[in-house]
C-alpha positions as CSV (number, residue, x, y, z in Angstrom):
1,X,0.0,0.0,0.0
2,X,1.0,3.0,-0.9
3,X,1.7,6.0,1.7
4,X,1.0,9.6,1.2
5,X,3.8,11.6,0.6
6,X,2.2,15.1,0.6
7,X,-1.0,17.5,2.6
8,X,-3.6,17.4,0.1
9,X,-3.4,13.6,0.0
10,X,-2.7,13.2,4.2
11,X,-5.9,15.1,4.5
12,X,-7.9,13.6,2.4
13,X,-7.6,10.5,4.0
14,X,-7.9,11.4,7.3
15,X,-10.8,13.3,6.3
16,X,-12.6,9.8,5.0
17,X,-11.4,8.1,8.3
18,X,-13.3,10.7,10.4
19,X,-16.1,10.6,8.4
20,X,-16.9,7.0,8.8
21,X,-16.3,7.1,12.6
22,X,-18.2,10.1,14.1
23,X,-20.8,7.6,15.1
24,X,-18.7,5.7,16.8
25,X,-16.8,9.2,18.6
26,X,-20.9,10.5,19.0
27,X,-21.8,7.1,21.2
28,X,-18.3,7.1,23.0
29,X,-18.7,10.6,24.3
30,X,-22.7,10.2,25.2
31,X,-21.5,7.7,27.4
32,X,-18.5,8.8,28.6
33,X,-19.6,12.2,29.4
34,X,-23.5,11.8,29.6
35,X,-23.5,15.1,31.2
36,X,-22.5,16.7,28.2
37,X,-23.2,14.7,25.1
38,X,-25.9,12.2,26.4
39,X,-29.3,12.4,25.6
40,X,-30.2,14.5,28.5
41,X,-27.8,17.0,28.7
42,X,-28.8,20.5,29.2
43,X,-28.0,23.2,26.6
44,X,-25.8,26.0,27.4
45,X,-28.5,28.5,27.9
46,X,-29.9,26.1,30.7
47,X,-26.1,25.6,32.3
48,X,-26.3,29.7,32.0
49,X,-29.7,30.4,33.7
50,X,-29.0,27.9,36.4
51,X,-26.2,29.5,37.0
52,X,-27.7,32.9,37.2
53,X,-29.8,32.1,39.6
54,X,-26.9,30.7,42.5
């Protein structure tokens, strides 16, 4: 197999790799960091009026 030598070519490939595997990143993170990413995570204008109101 041939490796890229040059940016254009580096990128491109990387860019196909990530494209396949944001699903996989997307389910990682929700459960990782459910505060955050998971299904029930609050937006930032909720993390923003709760804190408002301490």
């Amino acid at each position: 197999m041939d490796r890229p030598r040059y940016g254009a070519e580096v990128t491109q490939r990387q860019t196909r790799y990530l494209r396949a595997q944001w699903r996989a990143l997307a389910w990682w993170l929700a459960r990782t960091y459910p505060e955050h990413y998971g299904p029930n995570a609050k937006s930032v204008e909720q993390l923003l009026d709760e804190y408002r109101r301490q």
